[in-house]
C-alpha positions in Angstrom: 0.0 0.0 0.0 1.5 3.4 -1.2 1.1 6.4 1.5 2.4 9.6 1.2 2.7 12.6 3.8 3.4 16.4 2.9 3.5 19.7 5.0 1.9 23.0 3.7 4.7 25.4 5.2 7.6 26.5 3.2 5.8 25.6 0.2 4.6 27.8 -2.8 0.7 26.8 -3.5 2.5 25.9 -6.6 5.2 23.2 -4.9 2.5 22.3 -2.6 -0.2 21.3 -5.6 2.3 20.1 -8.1 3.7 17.3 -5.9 0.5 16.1 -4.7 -1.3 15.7 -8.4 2.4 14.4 -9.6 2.7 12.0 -6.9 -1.0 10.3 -7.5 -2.3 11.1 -4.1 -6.3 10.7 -4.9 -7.1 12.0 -1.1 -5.8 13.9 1.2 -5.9 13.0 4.7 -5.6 16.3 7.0 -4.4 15.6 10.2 -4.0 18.7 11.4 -6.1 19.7 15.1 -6.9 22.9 14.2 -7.2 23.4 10.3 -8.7 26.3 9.9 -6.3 29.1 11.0 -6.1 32.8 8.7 -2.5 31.3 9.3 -3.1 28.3 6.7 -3.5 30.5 4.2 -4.0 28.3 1.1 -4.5 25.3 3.3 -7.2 26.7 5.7 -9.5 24.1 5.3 -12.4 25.2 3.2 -10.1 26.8 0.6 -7.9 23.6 0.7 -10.8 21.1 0.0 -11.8 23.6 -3.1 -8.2 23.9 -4.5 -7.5 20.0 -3.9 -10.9 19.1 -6.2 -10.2 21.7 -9.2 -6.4 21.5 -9.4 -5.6 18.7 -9.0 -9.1 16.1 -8.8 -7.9 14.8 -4.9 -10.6 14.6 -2.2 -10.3 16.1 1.2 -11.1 14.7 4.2 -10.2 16.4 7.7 -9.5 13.0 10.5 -8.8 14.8 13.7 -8.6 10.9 15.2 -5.0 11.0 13.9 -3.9 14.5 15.5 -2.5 14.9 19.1 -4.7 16.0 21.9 -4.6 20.4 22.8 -2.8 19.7 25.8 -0.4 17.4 24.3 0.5 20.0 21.2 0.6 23.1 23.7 2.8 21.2 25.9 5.3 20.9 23.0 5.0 23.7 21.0 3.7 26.8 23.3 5.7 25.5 26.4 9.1 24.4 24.5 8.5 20.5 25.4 10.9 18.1 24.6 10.1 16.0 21.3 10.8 12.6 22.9 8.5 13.2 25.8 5.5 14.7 22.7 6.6 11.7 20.6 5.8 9.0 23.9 2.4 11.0 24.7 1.3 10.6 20.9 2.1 6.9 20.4 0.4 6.3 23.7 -3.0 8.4 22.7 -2.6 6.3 19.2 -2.9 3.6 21.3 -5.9 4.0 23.3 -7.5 5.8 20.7 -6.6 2.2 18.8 -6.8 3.7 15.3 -5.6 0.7 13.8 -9.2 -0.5 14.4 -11.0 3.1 13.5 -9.4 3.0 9.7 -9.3 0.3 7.4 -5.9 -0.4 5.5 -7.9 0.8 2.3 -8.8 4.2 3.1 -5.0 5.1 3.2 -4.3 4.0 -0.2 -3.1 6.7 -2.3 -3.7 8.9 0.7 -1.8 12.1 2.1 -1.3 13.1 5.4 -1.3 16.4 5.5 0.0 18.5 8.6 2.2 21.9 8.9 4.9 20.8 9.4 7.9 21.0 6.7 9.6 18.4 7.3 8.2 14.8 8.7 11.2 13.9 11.0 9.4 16.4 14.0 5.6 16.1 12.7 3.1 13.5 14.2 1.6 12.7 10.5 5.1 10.7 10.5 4.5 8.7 14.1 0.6 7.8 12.6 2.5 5.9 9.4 5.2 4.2 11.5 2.5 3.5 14.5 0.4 1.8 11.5 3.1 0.0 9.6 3.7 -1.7 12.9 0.1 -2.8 13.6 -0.8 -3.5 10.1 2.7 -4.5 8.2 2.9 -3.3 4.7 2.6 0.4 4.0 5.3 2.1 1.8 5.6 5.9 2.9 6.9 8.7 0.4 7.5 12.0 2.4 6.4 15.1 -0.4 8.7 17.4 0.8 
């Protein structure tokens, strides 16, 4: 199964639209807690949905089972928290929130996760695909970046 993850920030809408309709995503998969900031700008999440369907024919779906908790993102990016410690706390709430059994394996198939993050290596869209790959095996990941 072929998964892909991208980040909106540090992108032109351009980049951003280009490498999902290149890449084949058919739906993106917006992780994101709070998705409808004036600071998403193109990716606020009415705008994004519209842009996703006429440039580039990709559904939108916003699943906020797959972002952290408030406390858990404040704790880490308002109070300076330590990644490791964020990292535990999100694997943990995967856990109990046992998405593994709230998603089937289909509904990730050419599917983005989307978050703001640039780069995956500090986002939680990453930590969902890895948590998953371990519960359900074979899921290849391509980071747009």
């Amino acid at each position: 199964m072929e998964t892909f993850t991208i980040g909106f920030t540090k992108k032109s809408a351009e980049t951003f639209f280009t490498k999902l309709r290149e890449s084949g995503v058919k739906r993106l998969l917006d992780v994101r807690l709070n998705n409808s900031s004036q600071l998403s700008g193109f990716a606020k999440r009415d705008d994004l949905r519209f842009f996703l369907k006429s440039i580039a024919g990709i559904e939108y779906e916003h699943v906020p089972e797959l972002a952290p908790t408030k406390d858990i993102l404040d704790a880490y990016k308002k109070h300076g928290g330590n990644w490791d410690v964020y990292e535990a706390e999100f694997m943990e709430l995967m856990t109990k929130r046992n998405i593994e059994t709230q998603f089937r394996q289909e509904e990730f198939q050419s599917s983005c996760l989307l978050c703001s993050e640039h780069l995956p290596k500090l986002c939680h869209r990453r930590l969902v695909l890895e948590y998953l790959q371990e519960k359900w095996g074979d899921i290849s990941v391509s980071h747009l970046v």
